[in-house]
C-alpha positions in Angstrom: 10.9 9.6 -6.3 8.5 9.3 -9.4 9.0 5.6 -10.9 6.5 4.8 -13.7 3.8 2.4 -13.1 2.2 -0.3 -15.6 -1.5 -0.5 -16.5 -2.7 -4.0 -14.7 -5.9 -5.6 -15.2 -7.1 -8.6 -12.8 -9.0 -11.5 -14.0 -10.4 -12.8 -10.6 -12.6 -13.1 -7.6 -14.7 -10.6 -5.9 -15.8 -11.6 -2.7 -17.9 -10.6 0.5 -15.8 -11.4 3.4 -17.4 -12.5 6.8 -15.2 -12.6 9.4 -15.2 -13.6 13.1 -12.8 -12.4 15.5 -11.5 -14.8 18.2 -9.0 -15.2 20.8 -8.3 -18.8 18.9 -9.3 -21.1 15.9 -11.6 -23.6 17.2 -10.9 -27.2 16.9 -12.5 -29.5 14.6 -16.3 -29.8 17.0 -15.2 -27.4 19.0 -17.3 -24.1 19.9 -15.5 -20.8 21.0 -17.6 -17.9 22.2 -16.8 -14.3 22.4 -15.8 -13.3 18.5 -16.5 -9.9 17.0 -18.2 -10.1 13.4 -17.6 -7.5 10.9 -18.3 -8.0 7.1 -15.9 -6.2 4.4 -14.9 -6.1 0.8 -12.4 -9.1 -0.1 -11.6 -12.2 -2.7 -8.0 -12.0 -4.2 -8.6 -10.7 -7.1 -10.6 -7.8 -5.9 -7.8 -7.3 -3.2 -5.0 -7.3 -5.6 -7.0 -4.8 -7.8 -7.7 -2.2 -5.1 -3.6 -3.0 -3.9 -2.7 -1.8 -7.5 -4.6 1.1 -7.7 -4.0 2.2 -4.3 -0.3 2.2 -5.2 -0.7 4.6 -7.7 -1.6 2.0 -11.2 -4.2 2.7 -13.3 -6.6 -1.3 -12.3 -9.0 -2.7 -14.1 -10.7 -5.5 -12.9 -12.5 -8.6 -14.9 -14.7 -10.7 -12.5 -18.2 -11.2 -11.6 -20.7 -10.2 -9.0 -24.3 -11.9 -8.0 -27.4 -9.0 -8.9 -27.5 -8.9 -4.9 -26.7 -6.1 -2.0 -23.2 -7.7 -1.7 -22.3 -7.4 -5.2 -23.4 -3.6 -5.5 -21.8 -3.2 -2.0 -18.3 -4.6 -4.0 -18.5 -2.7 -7.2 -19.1 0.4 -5.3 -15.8 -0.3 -3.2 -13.6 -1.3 -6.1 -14.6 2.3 -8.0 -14.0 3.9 -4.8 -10.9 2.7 -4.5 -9.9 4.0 -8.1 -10.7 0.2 -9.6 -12.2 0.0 -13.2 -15.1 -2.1 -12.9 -16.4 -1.9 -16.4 -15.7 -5.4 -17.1 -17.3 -6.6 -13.9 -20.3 -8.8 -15.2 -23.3 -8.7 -12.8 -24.8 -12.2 -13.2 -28.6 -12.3 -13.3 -29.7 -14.8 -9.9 -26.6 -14.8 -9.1 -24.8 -15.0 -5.8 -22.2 -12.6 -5.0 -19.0 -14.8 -3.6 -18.5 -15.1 -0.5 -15.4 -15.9 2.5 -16.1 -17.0 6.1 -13.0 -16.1 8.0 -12.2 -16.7 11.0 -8.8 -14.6 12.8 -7.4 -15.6 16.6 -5.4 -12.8 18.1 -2.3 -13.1 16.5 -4.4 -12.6 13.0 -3.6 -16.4 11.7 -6.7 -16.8 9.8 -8.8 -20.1 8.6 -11.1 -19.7 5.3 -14.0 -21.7 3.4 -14.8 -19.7 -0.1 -18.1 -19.7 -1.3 -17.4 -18.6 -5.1 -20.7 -17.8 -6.0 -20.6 -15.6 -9.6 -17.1 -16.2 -9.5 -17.3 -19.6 -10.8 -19.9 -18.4 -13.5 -18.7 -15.8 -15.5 -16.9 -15.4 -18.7 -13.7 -13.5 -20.7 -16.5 -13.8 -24.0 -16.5 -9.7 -24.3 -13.3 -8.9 -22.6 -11.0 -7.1 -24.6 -7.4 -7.0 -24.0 -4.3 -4.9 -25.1 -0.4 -5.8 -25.6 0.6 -3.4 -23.0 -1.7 -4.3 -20.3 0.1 -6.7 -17.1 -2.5 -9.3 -16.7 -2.9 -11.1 -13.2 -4.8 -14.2 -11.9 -5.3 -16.3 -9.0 -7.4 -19.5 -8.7 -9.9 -18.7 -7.0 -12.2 -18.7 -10.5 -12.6 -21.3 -12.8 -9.6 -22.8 -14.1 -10.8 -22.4 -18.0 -11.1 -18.5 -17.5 -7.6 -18.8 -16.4 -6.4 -20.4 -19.1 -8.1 -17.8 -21.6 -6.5 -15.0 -19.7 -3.3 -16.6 -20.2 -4.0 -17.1 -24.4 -5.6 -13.8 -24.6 -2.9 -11.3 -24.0 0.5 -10.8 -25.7 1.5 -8.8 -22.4 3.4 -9.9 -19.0 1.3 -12.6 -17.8 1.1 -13.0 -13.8 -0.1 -15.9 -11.9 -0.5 -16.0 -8.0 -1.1 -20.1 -7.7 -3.6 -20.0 -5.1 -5.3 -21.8 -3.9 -3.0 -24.8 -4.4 -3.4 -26.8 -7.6 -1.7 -29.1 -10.2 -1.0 -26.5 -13.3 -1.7 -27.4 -16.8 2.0 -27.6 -18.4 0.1 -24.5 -21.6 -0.6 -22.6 -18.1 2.8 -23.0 -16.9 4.6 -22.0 -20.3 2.8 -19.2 -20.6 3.7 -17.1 -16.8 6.0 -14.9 -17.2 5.8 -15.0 -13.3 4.2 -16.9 -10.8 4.0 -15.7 -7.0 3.3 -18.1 -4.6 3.6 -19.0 -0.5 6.0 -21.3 0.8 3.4 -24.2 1.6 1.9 -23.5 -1.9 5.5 -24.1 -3.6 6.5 -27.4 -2.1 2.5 -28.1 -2.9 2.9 -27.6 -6.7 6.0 -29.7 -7.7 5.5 -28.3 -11.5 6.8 -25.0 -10.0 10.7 -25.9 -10.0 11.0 -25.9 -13.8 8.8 -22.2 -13.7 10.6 -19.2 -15.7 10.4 -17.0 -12.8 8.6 -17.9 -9.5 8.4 -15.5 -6.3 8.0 -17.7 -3.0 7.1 -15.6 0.1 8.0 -17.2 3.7 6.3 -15.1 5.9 8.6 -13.5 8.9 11.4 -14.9 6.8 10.8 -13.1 3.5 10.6 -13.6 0.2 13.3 -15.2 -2.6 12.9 -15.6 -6.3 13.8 -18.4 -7.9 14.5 -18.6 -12.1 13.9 -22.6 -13.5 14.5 -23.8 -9.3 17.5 -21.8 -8.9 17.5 -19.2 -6.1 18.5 -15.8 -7.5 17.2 -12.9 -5.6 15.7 -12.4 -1.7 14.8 -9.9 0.7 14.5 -10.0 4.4 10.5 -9.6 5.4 10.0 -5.9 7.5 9.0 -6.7 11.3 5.8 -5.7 12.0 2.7 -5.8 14.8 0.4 -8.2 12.6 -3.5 -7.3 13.1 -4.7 -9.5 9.9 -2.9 -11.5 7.3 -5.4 -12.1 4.9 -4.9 -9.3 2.5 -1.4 -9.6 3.2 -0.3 -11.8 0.4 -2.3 -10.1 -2.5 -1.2 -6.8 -1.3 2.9 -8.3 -1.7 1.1 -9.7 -5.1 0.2 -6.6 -6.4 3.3 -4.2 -5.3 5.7 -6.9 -6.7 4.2 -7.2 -10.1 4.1 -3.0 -9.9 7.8 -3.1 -8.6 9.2 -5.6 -11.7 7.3 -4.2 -14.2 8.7 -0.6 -12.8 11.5 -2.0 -13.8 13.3 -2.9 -10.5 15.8 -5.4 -10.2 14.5 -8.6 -8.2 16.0 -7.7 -5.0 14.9 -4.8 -4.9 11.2 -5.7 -6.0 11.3 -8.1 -3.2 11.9 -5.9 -0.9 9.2 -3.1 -2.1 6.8 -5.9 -1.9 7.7 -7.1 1.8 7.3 -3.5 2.7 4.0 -3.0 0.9 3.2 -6.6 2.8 4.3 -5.3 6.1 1.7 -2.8 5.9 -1.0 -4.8 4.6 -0.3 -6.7 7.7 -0.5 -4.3 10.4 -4.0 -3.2 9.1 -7.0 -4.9 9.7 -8.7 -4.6 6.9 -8.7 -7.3 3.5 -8.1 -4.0 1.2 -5.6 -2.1 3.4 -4.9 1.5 3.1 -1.4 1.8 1.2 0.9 4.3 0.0 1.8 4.7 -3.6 4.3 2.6 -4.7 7.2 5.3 -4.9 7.3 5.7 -1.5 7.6 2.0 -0.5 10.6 2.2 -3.3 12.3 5.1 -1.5 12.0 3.4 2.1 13.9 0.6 1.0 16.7 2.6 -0.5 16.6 4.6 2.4 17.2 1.4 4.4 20.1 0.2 2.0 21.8 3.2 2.6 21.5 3.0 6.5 22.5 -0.5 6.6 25.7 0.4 5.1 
């Protein structure tokens, strides 16, 4: 099935990811021995950049990374991963960001973000075009947000997370936001959103136009090994899926797919398939279902 992809650029975090292995989360004082460290490429923008192009879009990321081993380490994987990384600034000084994660055994996951260069750098020299899909996250400072969103005449995508209160010029200006279920009820602002994507884990994902419910999809049942690239993974096939030109439900349900695989592998920037095939699975499930 050949579908045609849009161009997407990402204005958003790069990050190293540090993460510790465990048979639990520790409680608040508590010590638990026995984790497995590992360090990998991560920070949502950077993940939802390498989901894109790994799906078959031609990505660009806009970000920053610290003039250390860590930020050569992440512009290396971004190219390899097909990722345009000219507009990556590499901040003299700088720190690259940076994620300490820890994962139990049933890969629920617990974060602290160090941001690093990703709270220092600037859209000053960034050049956009009317046909490019632009999406953020918050993980970077809120004012480079807000240029992204003025910059661009194009389809403007916001995945609110972390949690925040919205400015109302923000708001106006998604043509989509994506968001989690705890991240929805978290930002009341959301219900009067044009178009806003909620995901619910093992439950799915729905789409809801101004607070009304309009489209949803069942999530695909999978054998989770890590959740955290999960979500920008289901951020970037989505965005892929709509702009494609797929109805909502059907979107939806390319994204869960594309989520259920991000799942089942344990890396932040899991190996995917391109897009087309996600998008002839779930037809291929339709029809079954019938």
């Amino acid at each position: 099935m050949s579908i045609r992809l849009p161009a997407v650029t990402v204005v958003g975090s790069i990050n190293l990811d540090i993460i510790a292995t465990t048979d639990r989360i520790p409680s608040p004082g508590e010590t638990v021995g026995g984790g497995v460290l590992q360090q990998q490429p991560g920070g949502k923008g950077a993940n939802q950049a390498v989901a894109a192009a790994r799906l078959g879009a031609k990505s660009r990321m806009i970000g920053a990374v610290g003039d250390d081993a860590s930020g050569r380490l992440m512009l290396e994987s971004l190219s390899g991963a097909g990722v345009d990384t000219t507009d990556v600034a590499v901040l003299d000084g700088g720190a690259t960001g940076t994620a300490l994660i820890v994962v139990d055994r049933d890969g629920e996951n617990q974060i602290v973000v160090c941001p690093g260069a990703n709270a220092a750098f600037s859209l000053e020299s960034v050049v956009f075009s009317d046909e490019e899909t632009v999406l953020c996250q918050l993980e970077v400072g809120l004012p480079v947000v807000l240029e992204a969103a003025r910059r661009p005449a194009g389809f403007f995508v916001l995945n609110a997370a972390p949690a925040m209160d919205l400015p109302a010029e923000l708001l106006e200006r998604c043509d989509l936001v994506i968001v989690n279920e705890t991240e929805y009820e978290l930002i009341p602002a959301l219900a009067e959103a044009k178009l806003v994507a909620v995901t619910y884990g093992k439950d799915g994902s729905a789409m809801f136009e101004h607070g009304r419910r309009v489209a949803e999809a069942p999530a695909s049942s999978v054998t989770v090994a890590n959740t955290i690239g999960a979500g920008d993974a289901f951020c970037g096939a989505l965005v892929l899926a709509l702009r494609a030109g797929l109805d909502y439900s059907a979107a939806l349900a390319v994204a869960n797919a594309v989520g259920a695989d991000a799942v089942g592998d344990p890396s932040s920037q899991p190996a995917l398939a391109p897009l087309a095939e996600y998008v002839a699975r779930v037809a291929g499930a339709e029809v079954a279902a019938r």
